[in-house]
C-alpha positions in Angstrom: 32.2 19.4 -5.7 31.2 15.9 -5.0 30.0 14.6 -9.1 25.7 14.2 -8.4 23.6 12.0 -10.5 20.8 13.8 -11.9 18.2 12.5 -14.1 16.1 14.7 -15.9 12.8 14.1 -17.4 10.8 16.1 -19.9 8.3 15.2 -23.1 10.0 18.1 -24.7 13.1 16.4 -26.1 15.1 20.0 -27.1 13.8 21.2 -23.0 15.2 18.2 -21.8 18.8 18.1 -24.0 19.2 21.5 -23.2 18.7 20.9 -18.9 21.3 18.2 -19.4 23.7 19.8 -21.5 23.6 22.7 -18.8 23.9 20.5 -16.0 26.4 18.3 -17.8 28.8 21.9 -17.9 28.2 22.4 -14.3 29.6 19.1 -13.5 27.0 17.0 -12.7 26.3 13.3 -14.3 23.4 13.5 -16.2 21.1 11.2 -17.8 17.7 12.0 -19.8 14.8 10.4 -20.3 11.4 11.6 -22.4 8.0 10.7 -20.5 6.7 9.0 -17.2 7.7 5.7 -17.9 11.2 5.7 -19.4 11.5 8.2 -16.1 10.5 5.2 -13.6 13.2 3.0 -15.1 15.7 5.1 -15.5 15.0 6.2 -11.6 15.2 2.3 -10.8 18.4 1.8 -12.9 20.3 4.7 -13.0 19.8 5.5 -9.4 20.2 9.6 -9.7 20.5 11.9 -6.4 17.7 14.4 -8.1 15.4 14.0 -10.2 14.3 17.1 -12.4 11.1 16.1 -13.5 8.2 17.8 -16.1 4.6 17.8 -14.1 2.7 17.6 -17.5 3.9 14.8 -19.8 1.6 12.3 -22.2 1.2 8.8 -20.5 2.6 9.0 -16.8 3.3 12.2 -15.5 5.5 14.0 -12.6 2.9 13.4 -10.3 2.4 9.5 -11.0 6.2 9.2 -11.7 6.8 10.7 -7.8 3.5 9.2 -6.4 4.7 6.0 -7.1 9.0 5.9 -6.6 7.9 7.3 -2.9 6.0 3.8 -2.5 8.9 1.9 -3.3 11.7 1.1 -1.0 14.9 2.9 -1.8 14.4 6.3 -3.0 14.0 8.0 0.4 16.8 10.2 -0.1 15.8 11.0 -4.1 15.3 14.6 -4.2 12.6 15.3 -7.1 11.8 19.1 -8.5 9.2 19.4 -10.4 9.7 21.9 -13.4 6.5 23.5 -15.0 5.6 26.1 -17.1 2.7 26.6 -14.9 2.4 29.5 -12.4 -0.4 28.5 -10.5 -0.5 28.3 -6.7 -2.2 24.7 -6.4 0.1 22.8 -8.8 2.8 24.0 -6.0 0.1 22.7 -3.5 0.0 19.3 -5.7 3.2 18.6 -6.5 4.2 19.1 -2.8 1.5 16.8 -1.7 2.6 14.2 -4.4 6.3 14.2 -2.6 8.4 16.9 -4.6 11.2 18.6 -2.8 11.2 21.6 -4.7 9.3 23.1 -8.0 11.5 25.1 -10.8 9.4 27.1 -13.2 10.4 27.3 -17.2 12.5 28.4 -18.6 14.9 27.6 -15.8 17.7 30.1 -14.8 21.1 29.0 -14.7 21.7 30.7 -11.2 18.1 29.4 -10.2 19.0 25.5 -10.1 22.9 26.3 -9.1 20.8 27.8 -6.3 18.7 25.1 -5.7 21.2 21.9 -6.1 23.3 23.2 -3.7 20.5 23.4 -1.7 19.5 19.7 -2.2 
């Protein structure tokens, strides 16, 4: 297995250690950050393959964070998945429309995202 860079972004620091520690045991490079705009610069920086990324975070959220790295040259080929709590049908509507690639809901299933990165 080619060694992915995957960022993952989440407000709630425990959520978002435990993703990467999980991801980290699959074999994938991880880095984490905690909210919108730490998310943007690592994104800019760090340059990650995918981007697993909490829709409802203080500050700039998914939405803006994904709104806004679509803009910019250079992150055609970033594959972002939203991750939410939220079971509605139009925050999938939205966070397609704002450029996600995928949406994960909490808590997420180990054989879920195995699923899902291979996909990517």
């Amino acid at each position: 297995m080619k060694r992915r860079r995957i960022l993952v972004v989440d407000d709630h620091v425990v959520a978002a250690q435990s993703l990467g520690e999980l991801l980290t045991q699959m074999g994938y490079d991880v880095q984490v950050a905690h909210d919108g705009r730490a998310a943007l610069e690592a994104t800019r920086l760090y340059r990650p393959q995918v981007v697993l990324l909490d829709l409802s975070m203080p500050g700039v959220d998914g939405y803006g964070v994904v709104e806004r790295l679509r803009r910019e040259t250079g992150f055609d080929a970033v594959r972002f998945v939203a991750v939410t709590g939220s079971r509605r049908p139009e925050d999938l509507q939205r966070s397609h429309a704002a450029g996600f690639d995928a949406h994960l809901l909490k808590p997420v299933a180990p054989d879920s995202l195995r699923v899902l990165l291979e996909r990517l």
